[in-house]
C-alpha positions in Angstrom: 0.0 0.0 0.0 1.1 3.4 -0.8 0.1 6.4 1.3 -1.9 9.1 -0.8 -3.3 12.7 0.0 -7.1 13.0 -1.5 -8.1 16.8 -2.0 -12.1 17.0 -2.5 -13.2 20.4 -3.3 -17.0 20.9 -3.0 -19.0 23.7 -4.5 -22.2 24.8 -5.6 -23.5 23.9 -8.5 -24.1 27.1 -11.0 -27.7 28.5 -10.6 -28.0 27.7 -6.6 -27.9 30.6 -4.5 -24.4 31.5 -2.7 -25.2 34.1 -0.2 -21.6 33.5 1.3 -19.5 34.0 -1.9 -22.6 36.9 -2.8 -21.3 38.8 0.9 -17.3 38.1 -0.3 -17.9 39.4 -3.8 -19.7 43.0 -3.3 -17.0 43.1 -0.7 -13.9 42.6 -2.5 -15.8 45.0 -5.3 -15.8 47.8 -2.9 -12.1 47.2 -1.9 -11.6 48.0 -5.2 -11.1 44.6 -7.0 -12.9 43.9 -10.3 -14.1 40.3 -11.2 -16.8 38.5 -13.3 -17.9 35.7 -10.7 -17.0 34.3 -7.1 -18.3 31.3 -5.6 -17.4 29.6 -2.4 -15.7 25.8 -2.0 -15.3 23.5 1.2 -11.9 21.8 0.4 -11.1 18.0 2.6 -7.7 16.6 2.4 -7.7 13.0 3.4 -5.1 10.7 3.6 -5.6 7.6 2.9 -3.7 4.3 1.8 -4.3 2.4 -1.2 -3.0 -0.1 -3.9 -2.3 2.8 -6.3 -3.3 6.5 -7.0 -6.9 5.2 -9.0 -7.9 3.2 -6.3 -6.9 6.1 -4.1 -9.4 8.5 -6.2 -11.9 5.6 -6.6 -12.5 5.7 -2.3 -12.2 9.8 -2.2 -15.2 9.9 -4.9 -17.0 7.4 -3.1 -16.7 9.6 0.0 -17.3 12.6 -1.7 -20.7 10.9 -2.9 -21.7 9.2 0.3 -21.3 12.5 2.3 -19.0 15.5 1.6 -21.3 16.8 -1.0 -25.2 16.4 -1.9 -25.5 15.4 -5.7 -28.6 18.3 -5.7 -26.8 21.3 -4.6 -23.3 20.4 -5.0 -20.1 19.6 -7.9 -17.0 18.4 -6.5 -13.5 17.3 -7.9 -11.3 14.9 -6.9 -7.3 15.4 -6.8 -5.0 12.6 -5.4 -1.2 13.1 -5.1 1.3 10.5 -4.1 2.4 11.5 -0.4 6.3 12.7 -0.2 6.2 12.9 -4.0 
């Protein structure tokens, strides 16, 4: 088994209401900063062990699914990096 660090971000899907990123946005607008679009992401690291870095993935989208993000509201990605690589 290899040790490997799964990064799940988890955001909103497009079209559902983001009152967090909405706050953030006007915010960094009146600070002066110009920008099409902001939305707000919950980001997990887990570290896991596994056969090899798809199998690694394979369990992170599983969790992801299960219960870091609600298939309704949410998209997510999955990242997995070899740890001390």
């Amino acid at each position: 088994m290899t040790a490997y660090t799964a990064t799940v971000t988890v955001r909103l899907k497009r079209g559902v209401l983001d009152p967090e990123a909405e706050t953030t946005q006007k915010t960094l607008e009146r600070l002066g900063f110009e920008l099409a679009d902001l939305r707000s992401a919950d980001q997990f690291e887990v570290d896991l062990d596994a056969d090899d870095a798809e199998a690694a993935a394979e369990r992170a989208d599983e969790m992801a699914q299960r219960l870091l993000a609600n298939p309704t509201l949410h998209d997510y990605d999955v990242v997995v990096e070899e740890q001390g690589a």
